[in-house]
ZADO-579426 format. One line per field, with one value per atom (N, C-alpha, C): residue number from 0; x negated, y negated, z; chain; atom name. Coordinates in nm, 3 decimals, m for minus. Example, Ala and Ser with C-alpha at 12.3 -4.5 7.8 and 13.67 -1.06 7.14 Angstrom:
2
seq: 0_0_0_1_1_1;
east: m1.319_m1.230_m1.320_m1.285_m1.367_m1.290;
north: 0.569_0.450_0.330_0.225_0.106_m0.003;
up: 0.780_0.780_0.780_0.708_0.714_0.787;
mol: A_A_A_A_A_A;
atom: N_CA_C_N_CA_C;
***
This chain:
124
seq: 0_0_0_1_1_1_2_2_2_3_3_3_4_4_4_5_5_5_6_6_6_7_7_7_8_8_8_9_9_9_10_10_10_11_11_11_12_12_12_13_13_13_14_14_14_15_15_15_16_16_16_17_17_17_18_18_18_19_19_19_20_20_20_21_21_21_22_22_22_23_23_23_24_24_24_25_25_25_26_26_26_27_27_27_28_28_28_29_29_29_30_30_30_31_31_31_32_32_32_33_33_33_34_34_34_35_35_35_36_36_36_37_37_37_38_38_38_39_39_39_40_40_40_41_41_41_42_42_42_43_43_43_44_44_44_45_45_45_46_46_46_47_47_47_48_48_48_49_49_49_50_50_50_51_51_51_52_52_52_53_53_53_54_54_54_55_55_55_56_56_56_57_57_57_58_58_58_59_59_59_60_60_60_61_61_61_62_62_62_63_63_63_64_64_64_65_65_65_66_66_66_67_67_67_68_68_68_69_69_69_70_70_70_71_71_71_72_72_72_73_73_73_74_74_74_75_75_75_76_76_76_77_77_77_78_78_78_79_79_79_80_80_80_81_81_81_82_82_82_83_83_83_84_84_84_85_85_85_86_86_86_87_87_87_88_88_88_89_89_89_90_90_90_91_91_91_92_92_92_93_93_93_94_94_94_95_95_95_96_96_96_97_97_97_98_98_98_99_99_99_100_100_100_101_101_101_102_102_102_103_103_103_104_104_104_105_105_105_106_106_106_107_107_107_108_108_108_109_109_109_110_110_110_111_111_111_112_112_112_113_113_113_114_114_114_115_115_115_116_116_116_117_117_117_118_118_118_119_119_119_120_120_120_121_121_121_122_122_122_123_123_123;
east: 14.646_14.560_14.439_14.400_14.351_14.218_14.268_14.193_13.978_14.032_13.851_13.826_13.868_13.777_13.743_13.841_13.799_13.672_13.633_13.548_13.429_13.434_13.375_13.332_13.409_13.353_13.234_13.263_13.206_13.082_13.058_12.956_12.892_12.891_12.877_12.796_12.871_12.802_12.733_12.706_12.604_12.505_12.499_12.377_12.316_12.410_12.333_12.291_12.320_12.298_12.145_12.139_12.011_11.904_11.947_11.902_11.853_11.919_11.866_11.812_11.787_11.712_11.571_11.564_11.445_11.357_11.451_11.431_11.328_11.417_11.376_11.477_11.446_11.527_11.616_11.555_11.696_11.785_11.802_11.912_12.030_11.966_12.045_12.119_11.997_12.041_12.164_12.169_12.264_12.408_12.389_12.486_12.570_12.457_12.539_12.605_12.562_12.621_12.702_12.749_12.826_12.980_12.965_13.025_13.074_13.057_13.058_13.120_13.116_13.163_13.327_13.287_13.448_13.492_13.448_13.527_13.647_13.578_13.591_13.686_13.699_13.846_13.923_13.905_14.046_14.121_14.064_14.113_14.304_14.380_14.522_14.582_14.504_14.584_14.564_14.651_14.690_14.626_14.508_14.504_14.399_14.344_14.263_14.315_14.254_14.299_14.404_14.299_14.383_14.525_14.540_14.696_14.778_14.726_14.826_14.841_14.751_14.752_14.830_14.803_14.895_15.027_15.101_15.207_15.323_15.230_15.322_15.340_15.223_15.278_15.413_15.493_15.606_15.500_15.601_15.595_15.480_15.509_15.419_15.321_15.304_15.188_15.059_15.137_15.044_14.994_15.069_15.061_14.911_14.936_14.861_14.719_14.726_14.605_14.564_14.591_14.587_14.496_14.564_14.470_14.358_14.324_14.215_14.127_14.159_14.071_14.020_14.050_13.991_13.939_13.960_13.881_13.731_13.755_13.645_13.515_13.600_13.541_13.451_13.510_13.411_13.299_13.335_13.239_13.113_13.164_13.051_12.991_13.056_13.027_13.040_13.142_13.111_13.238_13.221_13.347_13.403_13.386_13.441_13.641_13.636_13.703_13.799_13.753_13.866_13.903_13.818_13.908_14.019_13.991_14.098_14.246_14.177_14.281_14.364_14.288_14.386_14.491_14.397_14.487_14.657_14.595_14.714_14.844_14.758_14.858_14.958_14.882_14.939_15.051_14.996_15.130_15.235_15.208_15.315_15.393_15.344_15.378_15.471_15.349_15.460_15.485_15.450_15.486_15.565_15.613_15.708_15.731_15.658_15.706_15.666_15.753_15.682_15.830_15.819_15.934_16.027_16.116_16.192_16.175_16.087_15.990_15.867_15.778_15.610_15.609_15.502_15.448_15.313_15.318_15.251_15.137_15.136_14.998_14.902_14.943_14.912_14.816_14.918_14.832_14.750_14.747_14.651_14.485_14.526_14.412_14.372_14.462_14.405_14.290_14.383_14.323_14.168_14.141_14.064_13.941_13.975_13.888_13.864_13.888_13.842_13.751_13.763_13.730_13.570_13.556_13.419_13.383_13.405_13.339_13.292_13.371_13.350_13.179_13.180_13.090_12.985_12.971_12.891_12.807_12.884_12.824_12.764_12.818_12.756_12.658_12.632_12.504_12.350_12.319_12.252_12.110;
north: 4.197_4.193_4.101_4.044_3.889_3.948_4.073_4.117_4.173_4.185_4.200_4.126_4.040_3.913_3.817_3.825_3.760_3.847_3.999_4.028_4.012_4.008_3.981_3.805_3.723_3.605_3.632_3.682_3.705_3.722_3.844_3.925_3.771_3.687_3.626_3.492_3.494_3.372_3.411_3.568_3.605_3.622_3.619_3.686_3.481_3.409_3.243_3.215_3.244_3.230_3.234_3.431_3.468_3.423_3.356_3.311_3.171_3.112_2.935_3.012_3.097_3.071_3.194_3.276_3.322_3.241_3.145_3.116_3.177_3.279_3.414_3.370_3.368_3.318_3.457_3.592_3.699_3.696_3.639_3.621_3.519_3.416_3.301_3.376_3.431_3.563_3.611_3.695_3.757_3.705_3.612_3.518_3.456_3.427_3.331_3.470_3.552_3.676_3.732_3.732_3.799_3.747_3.589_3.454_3.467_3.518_3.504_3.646_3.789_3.901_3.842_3.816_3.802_3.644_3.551_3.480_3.547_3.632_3.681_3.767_3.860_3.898_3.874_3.723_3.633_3.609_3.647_3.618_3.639_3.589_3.596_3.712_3.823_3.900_4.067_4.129_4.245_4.289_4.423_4.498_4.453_4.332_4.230_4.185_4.169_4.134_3.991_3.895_3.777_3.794_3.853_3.896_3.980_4.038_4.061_3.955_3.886_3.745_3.684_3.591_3.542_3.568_3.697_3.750_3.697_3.666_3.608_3.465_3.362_3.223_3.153_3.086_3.032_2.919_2.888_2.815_2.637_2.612_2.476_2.538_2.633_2.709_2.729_2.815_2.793_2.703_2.565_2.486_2.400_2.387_2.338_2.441_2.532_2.688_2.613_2.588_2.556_2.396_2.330_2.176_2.200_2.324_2.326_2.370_2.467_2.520_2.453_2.373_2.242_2.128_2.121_2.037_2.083_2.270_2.308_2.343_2.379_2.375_2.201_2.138_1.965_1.952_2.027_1.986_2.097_2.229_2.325_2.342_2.303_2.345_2.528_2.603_2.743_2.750_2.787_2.810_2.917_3.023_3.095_3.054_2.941_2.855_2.813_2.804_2.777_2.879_3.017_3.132_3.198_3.142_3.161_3.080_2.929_2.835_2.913_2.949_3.020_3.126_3.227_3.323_3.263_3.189_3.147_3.060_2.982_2.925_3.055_3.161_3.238_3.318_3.291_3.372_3.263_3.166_3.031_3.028_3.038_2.983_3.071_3.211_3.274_3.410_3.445_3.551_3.540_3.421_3.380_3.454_3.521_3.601_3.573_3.429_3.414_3.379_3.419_3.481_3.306_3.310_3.198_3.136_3.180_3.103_3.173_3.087_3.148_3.169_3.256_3.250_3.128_3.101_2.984_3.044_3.135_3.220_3.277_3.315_3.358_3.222_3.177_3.012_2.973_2.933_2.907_3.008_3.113_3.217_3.224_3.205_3.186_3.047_2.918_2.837_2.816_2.833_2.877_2.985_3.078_3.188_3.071_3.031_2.895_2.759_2.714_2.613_2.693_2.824_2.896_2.914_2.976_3.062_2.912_2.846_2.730_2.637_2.644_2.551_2.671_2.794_2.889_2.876_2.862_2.819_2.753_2.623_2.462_2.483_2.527_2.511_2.585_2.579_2.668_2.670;
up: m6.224_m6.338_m6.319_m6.232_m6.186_m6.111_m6.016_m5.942_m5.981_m6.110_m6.152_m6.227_m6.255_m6.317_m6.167_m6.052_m5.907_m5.835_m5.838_m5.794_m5.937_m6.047_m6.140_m6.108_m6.047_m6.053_m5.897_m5.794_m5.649_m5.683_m5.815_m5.831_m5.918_m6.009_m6.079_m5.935_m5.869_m5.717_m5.630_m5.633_m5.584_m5.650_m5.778_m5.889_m5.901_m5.879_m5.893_m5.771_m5.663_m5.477_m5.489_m5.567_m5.540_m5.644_m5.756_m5.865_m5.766_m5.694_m5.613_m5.526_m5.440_m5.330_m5.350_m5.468_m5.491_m5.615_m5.700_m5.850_m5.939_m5.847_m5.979_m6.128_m6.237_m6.364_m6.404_m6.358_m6.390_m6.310_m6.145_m6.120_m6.199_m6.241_m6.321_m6.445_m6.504_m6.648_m6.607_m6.501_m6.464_m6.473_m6.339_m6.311_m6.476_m6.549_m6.702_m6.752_m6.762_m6.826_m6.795_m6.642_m6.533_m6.604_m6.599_m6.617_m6.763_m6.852_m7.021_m7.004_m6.960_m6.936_m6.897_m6.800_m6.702_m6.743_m6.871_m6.915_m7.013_m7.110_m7.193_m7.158_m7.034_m6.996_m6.957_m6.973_m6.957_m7.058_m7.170_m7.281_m7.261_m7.296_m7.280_m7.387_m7.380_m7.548_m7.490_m7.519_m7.541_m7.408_m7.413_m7.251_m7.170_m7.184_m7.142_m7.031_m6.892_m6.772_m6.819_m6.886_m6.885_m6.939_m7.044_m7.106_m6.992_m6.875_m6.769_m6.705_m6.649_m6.555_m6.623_m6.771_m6.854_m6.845_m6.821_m6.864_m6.727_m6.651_m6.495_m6.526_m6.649_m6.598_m6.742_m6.665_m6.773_m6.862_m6.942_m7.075_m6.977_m6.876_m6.877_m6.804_m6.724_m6.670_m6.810_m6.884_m7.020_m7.086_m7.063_m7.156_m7.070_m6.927_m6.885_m6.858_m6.840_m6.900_m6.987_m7.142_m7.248_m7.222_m7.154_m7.158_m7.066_m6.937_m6.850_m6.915_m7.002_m7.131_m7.197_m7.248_m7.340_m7.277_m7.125_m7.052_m7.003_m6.989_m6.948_m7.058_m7.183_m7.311_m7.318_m7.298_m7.303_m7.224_m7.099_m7.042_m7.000_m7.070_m7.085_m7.206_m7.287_m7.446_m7.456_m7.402_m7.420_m7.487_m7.646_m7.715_m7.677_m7.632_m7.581_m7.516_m7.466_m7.391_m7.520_m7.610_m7.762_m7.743_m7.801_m7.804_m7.704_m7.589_m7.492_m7.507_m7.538_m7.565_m7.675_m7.796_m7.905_m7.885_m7.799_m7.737_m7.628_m7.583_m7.476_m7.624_m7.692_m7.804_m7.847_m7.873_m7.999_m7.855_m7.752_m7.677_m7.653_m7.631_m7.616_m7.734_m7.844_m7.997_m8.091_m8.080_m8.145_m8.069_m7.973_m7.908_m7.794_m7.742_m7.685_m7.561_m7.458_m7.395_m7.264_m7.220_m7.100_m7.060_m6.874_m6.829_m6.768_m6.712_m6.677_m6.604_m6.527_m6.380_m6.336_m6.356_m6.357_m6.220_m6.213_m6.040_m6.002_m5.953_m5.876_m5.884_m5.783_m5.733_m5.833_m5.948_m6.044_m6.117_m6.112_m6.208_m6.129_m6.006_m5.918_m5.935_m5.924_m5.959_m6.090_m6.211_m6.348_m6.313_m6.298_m6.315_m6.237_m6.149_m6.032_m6.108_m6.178_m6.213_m6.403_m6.423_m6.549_m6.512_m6.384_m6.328_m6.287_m6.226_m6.145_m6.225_m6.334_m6.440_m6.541_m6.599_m6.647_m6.506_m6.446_m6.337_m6.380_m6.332_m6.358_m6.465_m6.619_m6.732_m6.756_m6.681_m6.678_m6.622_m6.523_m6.457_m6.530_m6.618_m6.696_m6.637;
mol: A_A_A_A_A_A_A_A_A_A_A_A_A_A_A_A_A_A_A_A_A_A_A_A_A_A_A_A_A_A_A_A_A_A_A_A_A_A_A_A_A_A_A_A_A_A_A_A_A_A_A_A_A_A_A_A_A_A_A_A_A_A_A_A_A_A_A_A_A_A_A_A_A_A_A_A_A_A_A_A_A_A_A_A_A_A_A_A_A_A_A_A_A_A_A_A_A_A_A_A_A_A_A_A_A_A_A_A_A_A_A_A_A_A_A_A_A_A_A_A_A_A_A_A_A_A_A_A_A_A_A_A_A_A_A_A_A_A_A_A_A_A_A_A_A_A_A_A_A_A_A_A_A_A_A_A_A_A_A_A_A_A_A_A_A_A_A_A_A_A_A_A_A_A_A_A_A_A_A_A_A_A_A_A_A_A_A_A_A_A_A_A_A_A_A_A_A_A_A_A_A_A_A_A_A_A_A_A_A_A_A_A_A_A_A_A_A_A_A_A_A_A_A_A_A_A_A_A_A_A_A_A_A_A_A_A_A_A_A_A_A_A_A_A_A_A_A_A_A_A_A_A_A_A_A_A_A_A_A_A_A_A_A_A_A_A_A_A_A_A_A_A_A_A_A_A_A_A_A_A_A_A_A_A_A_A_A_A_A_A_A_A_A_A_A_A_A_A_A_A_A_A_A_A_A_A_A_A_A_A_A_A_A_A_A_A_A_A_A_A_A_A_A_A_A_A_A_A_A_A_A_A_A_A_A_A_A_A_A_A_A_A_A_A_A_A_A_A_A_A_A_A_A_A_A_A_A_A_A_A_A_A_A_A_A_A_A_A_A_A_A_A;
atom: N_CA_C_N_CA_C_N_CA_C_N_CA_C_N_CA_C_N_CA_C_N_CA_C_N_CA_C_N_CA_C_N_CA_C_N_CA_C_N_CA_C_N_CA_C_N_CA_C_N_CA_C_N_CA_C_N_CA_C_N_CA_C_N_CA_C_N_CA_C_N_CA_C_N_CA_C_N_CA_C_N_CA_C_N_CA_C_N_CA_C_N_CA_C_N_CA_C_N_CA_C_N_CA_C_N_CA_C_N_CA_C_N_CA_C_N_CA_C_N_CA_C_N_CA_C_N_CA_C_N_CA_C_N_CA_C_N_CA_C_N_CA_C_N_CA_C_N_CA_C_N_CA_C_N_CA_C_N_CA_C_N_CA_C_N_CA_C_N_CA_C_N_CA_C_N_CA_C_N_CA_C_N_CA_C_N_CA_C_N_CA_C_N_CA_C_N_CA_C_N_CA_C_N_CA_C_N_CA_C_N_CA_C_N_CA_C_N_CA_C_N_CA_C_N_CA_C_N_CA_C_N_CA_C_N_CA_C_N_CA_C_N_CA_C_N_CA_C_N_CA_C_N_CA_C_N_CA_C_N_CA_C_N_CA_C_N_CA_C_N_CA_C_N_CA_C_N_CA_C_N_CA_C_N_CA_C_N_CA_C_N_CA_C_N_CA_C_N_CA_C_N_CA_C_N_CA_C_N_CA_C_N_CA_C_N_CA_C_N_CA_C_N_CA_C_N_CA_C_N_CA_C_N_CA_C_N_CA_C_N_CA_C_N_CA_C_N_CA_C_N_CA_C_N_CA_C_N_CA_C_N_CA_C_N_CA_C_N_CA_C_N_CA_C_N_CA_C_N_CA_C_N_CA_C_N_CA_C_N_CA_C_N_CA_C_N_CA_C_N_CA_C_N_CA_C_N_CA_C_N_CA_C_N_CA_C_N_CA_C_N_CA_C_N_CA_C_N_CA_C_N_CA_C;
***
């Protein structure tokens, strides 16, 4: 589920590459938009990439999802990053459906595709 928001982030570091080395300002356009697209399908809910990715990590995988979110929310200002945080709450909280042992790999790539996309933003 991980897999196109990761070529969604590729496409997102090449659209800022070419945004720094022509500073042309529609590559940057691109790049912030690329970045806000493929944040936004991280969202943790229903047929949204992130709600498959989500669906692999256990109960502290989320929880800590949940605090990178709110770290990356501080230091980008892109609320977007609440609404994710909310989403991941409402699956921790009351939808309960996270399995008995997360996958590693999975969280690694969530967290990883929050940290790029989050830097992406920042860099305005």
């Amino acid at each position: 589920g991980l897999a196109g928001p990761i070529w969604g982030v590729a496409a997102a570091i090449f659209f800022q590459l070419a945004g720094i080395f022509t500073g042309n300002a529609l590559w940057f356009a691109l790049a912030h938009t690329t970045a806000y697209i493929n944040l936004f399908n991280l969202i943790p809910i229903w047929q949204l990439d992130g709600g498959r990715g989500f669906r692999a990590l256990d109960r502290q995988q989320r929880l800590l999802s949940i605090g990178l979110m709110g770290v990356m929310w501080y230091f980008t200002g892109a609320g977007l990053f609440l609404i994710l945080a909310l989403g991941a709450a409402y699956r921790i909280f009351w939808q309960k459906d996270f399995p008995a042992q997360g996958d590693s790999g999975a969280f690694i790539q969530y967290a990883a595709l929050l940290v790029t996309l989050g830097a992406l933003l920042a860099g305005k």
